[in-house]
C-alpha positions in Angstrom: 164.3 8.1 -26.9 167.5 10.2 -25.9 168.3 12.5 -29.1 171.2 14.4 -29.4 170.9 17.5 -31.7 173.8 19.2 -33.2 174.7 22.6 -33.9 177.4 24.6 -34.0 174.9 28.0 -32.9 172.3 27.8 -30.5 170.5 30.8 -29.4 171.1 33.4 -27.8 173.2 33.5 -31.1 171.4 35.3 -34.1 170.4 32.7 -37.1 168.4 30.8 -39.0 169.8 27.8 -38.4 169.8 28.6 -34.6 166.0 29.0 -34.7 165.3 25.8 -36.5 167.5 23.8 -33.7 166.0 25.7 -30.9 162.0 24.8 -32.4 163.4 21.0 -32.8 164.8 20.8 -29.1 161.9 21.7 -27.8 158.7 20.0 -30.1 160.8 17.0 -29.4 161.1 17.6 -25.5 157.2 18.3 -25.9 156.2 14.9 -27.4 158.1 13.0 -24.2 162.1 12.7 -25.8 164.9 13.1 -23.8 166.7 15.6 -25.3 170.0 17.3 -25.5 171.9 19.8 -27.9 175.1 20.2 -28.1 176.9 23.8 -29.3 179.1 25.9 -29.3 179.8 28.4 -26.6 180.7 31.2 -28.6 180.1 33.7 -25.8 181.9 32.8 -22.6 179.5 34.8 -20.3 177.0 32.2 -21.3 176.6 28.5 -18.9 177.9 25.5 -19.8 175.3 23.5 -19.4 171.7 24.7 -19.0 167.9 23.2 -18.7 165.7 25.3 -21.0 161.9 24.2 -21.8 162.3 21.1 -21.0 166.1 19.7 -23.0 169.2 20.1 -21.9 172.1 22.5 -23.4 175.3 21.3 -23.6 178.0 24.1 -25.1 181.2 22.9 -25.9 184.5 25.0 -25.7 185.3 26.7 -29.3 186.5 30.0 -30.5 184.6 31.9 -32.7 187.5 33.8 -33.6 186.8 33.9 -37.5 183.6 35.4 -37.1 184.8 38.1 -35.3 187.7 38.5 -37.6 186.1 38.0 -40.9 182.4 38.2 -40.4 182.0 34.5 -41.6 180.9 32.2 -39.2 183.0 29.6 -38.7 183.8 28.3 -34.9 187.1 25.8 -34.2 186.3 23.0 -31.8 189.3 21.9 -29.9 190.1 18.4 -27.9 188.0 19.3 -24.9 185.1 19.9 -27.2 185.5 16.9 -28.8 185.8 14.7 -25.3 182.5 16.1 -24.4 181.1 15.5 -27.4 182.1 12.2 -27.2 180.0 11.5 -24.0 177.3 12.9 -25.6 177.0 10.7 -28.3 177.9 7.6 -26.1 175.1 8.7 -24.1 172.3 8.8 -27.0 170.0 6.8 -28.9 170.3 8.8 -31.7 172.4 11.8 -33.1 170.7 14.9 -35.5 173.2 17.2 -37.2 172.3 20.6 -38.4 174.0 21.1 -41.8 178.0 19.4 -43.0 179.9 22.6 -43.2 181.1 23.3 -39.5 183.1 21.0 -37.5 180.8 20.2 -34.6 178.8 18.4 -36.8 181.3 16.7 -38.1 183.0 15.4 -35.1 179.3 13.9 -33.8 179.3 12.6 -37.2 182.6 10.3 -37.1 181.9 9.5 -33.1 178.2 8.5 -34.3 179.9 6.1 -36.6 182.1 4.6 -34.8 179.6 3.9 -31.6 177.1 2.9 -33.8 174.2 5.6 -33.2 172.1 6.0 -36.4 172.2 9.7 -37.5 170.1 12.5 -39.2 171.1 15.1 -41.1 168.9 18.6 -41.8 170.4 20.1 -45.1 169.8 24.0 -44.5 171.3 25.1 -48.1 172.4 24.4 -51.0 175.2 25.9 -52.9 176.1 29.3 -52.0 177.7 32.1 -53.7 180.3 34.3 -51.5 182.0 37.1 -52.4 185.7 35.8 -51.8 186.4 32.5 -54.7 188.3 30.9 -51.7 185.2 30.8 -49.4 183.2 29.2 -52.4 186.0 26.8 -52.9 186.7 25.8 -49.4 182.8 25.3 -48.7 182.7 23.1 -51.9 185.4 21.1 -50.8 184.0 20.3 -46.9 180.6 19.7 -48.9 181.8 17.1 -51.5 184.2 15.6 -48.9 183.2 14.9 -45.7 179.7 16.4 -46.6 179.4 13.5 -48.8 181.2 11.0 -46.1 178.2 12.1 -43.8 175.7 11.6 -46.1 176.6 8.2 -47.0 175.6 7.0 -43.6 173.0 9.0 -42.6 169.3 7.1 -42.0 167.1 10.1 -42.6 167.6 13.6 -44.4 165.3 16.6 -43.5 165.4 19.5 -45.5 162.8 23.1 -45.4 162.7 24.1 -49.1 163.3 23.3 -52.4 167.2 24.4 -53.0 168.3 22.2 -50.2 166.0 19.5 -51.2 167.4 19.3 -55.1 171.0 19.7 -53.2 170.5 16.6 -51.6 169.5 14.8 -54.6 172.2 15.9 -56.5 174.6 14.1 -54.1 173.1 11.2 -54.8 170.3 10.4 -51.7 167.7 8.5 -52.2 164.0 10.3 -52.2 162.4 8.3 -50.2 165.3 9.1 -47.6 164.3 12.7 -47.5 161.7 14.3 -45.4 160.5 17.8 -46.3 159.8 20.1 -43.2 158.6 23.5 -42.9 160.3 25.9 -40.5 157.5 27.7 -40.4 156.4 30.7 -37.8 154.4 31.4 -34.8 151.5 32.7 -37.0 149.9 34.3 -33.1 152.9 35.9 -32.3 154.1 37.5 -35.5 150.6 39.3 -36.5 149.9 42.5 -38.5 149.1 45.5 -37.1 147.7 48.5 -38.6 150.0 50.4 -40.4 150.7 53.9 -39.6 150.2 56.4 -42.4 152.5 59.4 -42.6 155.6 58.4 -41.6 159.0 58.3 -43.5 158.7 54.7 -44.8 161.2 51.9 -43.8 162.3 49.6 -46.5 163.5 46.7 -44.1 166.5 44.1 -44.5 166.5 40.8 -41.8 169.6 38.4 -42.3 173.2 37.8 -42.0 175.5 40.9 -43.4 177.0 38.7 -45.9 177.1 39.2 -49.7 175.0 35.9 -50.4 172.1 37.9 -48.7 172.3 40.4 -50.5 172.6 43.4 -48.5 174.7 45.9 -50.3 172.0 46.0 -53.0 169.8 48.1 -50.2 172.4 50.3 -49.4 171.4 52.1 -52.8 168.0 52.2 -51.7 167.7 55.0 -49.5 167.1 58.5 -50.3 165.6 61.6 -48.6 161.9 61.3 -47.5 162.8 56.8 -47.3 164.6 55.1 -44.6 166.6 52.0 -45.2 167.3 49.8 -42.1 169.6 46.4 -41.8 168.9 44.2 -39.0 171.2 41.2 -38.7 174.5 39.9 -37.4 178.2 40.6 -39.8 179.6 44.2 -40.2 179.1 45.9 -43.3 182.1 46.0 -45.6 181.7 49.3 -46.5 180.7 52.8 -44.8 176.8 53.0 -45.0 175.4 55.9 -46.9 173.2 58.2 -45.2 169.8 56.9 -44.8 170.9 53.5 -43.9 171.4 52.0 -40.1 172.4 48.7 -39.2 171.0 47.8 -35.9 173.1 44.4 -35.5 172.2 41.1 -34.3 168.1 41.3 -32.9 166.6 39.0 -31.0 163.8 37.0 -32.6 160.9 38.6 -30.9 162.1 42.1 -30.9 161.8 41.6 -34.7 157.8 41.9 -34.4 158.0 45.6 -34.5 160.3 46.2 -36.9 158.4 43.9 -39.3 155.3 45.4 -38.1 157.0 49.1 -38.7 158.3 48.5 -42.1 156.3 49.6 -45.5 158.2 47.3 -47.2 160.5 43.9 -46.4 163.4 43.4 -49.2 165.4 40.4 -49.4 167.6 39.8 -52.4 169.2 37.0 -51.0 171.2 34.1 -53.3 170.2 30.6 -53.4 167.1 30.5 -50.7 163.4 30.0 -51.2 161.1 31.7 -48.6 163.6 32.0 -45.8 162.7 32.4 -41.8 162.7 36.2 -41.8 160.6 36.4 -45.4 158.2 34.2 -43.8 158.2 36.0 -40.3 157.6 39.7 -42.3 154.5 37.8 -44.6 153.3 37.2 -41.4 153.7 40.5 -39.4 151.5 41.3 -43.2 154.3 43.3 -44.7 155.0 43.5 -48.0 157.7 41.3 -49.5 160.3 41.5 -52.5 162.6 38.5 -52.5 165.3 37.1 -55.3 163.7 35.5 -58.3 164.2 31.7 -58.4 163.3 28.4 -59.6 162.3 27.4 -55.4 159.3 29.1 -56.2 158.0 27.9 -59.0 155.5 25.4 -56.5 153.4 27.8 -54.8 151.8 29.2 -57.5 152.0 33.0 -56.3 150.2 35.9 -57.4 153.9 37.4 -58.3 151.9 41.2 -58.4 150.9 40.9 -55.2 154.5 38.7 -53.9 157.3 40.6 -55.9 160.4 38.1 -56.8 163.0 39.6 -58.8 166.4 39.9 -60.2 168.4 40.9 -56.8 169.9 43.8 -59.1 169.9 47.4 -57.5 167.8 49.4 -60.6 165.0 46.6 -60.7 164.9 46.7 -56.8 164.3 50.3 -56.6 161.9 50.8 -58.9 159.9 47.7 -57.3 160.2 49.8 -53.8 159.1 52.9 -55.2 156.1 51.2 -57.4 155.0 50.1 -53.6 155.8 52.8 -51.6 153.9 54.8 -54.2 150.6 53.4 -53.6 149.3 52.1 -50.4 146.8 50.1 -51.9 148.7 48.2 -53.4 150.5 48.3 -50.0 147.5 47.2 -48.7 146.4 44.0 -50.8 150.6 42.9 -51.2 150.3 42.6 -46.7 147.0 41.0 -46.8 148.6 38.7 -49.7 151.7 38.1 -47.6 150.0 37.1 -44.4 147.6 34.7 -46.4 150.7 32.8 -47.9 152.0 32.9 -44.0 148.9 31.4 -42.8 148.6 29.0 -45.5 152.0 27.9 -45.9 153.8 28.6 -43.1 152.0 27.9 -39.8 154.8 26.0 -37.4 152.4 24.0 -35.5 150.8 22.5 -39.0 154.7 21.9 -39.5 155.6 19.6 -35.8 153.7 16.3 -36.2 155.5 15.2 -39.6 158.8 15.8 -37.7 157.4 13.9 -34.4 156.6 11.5 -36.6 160.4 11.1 -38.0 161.8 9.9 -34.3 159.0 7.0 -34.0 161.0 4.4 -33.0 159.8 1.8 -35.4 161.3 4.2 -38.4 164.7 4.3 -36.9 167.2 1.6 -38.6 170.4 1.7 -40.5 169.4 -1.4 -42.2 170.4 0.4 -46.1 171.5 3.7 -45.0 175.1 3.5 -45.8 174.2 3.9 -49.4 176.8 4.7 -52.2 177.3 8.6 -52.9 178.4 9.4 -56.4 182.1 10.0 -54.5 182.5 7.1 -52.9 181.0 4.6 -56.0 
């Protein structure tokens, strides 16, 4: 089957998002598709077209000017994009968008549609809290717009945790429509390592330097004898204080050793349930503090030994010093975090559901233009 998978990132840029397209291209190259994703080229140094492990990469002209402005990102296709794009889709069996925010997505949505080609949508969040009103207004908007336009006609829904599961069903799609996937992470890559005693301790942030993740709660973290460190694409808004470095954008595997290096990983983030980098640190057998939510209420954790809590800077501190303070509780919290890893999280327990998805006898849009609450 020739599948064509859209994203507006692709790796080498930084993301979550990116990671979960990358893993798709290339289980779905693996079980014998043809496959090809088309992107973005945010960075011109980077091909046109390229063959990696075994799928083709198509990126599309766009400027990524937003993100560099603003930190949010956001790229603008033009008409060239959108001819190429075009081919693409003429050229598939079937189209996979990643997400309804960004207009990549939405252009392979409305050519899908008009050629014909059934299409499948991953929903990577839910609703999101930003820091300006007019982001949380404009995001709303695309989502209950042509968010809901391209879930009215999509065959099949994926979706990785519980927030973007119950955001899904609160527009309206049909369970049995809805496939639940795991990211998951290369439990022999990302492995503990004994931890070395002695040194100042690293409290560790991985994500995007944007207020829904939370980062400005860390920056009141650090103090003398404790080392804060921010790893992740955006620029902080703010002058850091001492005791706090932001290493910008890493690449995926250079974040072993940080995760390994770290007495503690702390992600306060809004709106997610175990995302990729949580689950890459419970691997690496870090400790974890994450944002309290109602995601978790499923995996019946041990919440002494996996802390979730208010993402508010007094509660966070004292649950960093209450683990920094005793590394035996260190000890059983990494031992903890690795077995949830193992457990939960293991990507190749995660590929044959998704395989299973593209079986050609599965794929029909007999039903699938089903009425949204907005279009009823």
């Amino acid at each position: 089957m020739r599948v064509l998978i859209v994203s507006s990132y692709f790796p080498p840029h930084v993301g979550g998002v990116e990671v979960v397209a990358e893993r798709q291209a290339r289980m779905l190259a693996g079980a014998g598709h043809d496959v090809v994703v088309a992107t973005g080229r945010h960075d011109r140094s980077l091909p046109a077209r390229e063959v990696r492990d075994g799928y083709h990469v198509h990126r599309l002209p766009m400027t990524n000017l937003i993100e560099r402005r603003l930190g949010i990102p956001y790229p603008i296709i033009g008409p060239r994009a959108v001819r190429g794009l075009r081919r693409l889709v003429a050229d598939s069996d079937l189209v996979h968008l990643h997400d309804v925010l960004y207009q990549l997505p939405q252009t392979a949505a409305a050519l899908a549609a008009a050629m014909g080609r059934p299409t499948y949508l991953t929903q990577h969040v839910g609703t999101r809290e930003h820091a300006s009103g007019l982001v949380n207004r404009l995001e709303r908007l695309v989502d209950r717009y042509p968010g809901a336009w391209i879930r009215a006609r999509a065959s099949r829904f994926v979706c990785y945790h519980a927030v973007s599961e119950e955001h899904l069903r609160s527009a309206g799609v049909p369970p049995e429509r809805i496939v639940r996937g795991r990211i998951g992470v290369e439990i022999d890559v990302f492995t503990p390592v004994e931890k070395a005693s002695g040194d100042e301790p690293i409290v560790l942030f991985v994500g995007r330097i944007a207020d829904n993740k939370g980062y400005r709660h860390l920056l009141r973290l650090a103090r003398p004898g404790r080392r804060v460190v921010l790893a992740g694409p955006g620029r902080p808004a703010e002058p850091l204080p001492k005791g706090v470095t932001h290493l910008g954008p890493v690449a995926r595997w250079q974040l072993v050793d940080l995760y390994r290096t770290a007495a503690v990983f702390v992600l306060p983030s809004d709106g997610e349930t175990f995302p990729l980098a949580a689950q890459e640190a419970m691997a690496c057998g870090t400790p974890v503090v994450l944002s309290n939510g109602p995601g978790y209420a499923g995996y019946d954790l041990d919440r002494r030994l996996l802390r979730l809590v208010p993402p508010e800077p007094t509660l966070l501190d004292r649950t960093v010093d209450e683990i920094l303070g005793d590394p035996e509780l260190r000890r059983r919290m990494g031992a903890y975090a690795r077995h949830l890893a193992v457990t939960h999280f293991d990507a190749a327990a995660g590929h044959r559901s998704l395989i299973d998805l593209y079986d050609t006898n599965q794929i029909s849009t007999e039903g699938s233009r089903w009425k949204s609450p907005l279009w009823s």
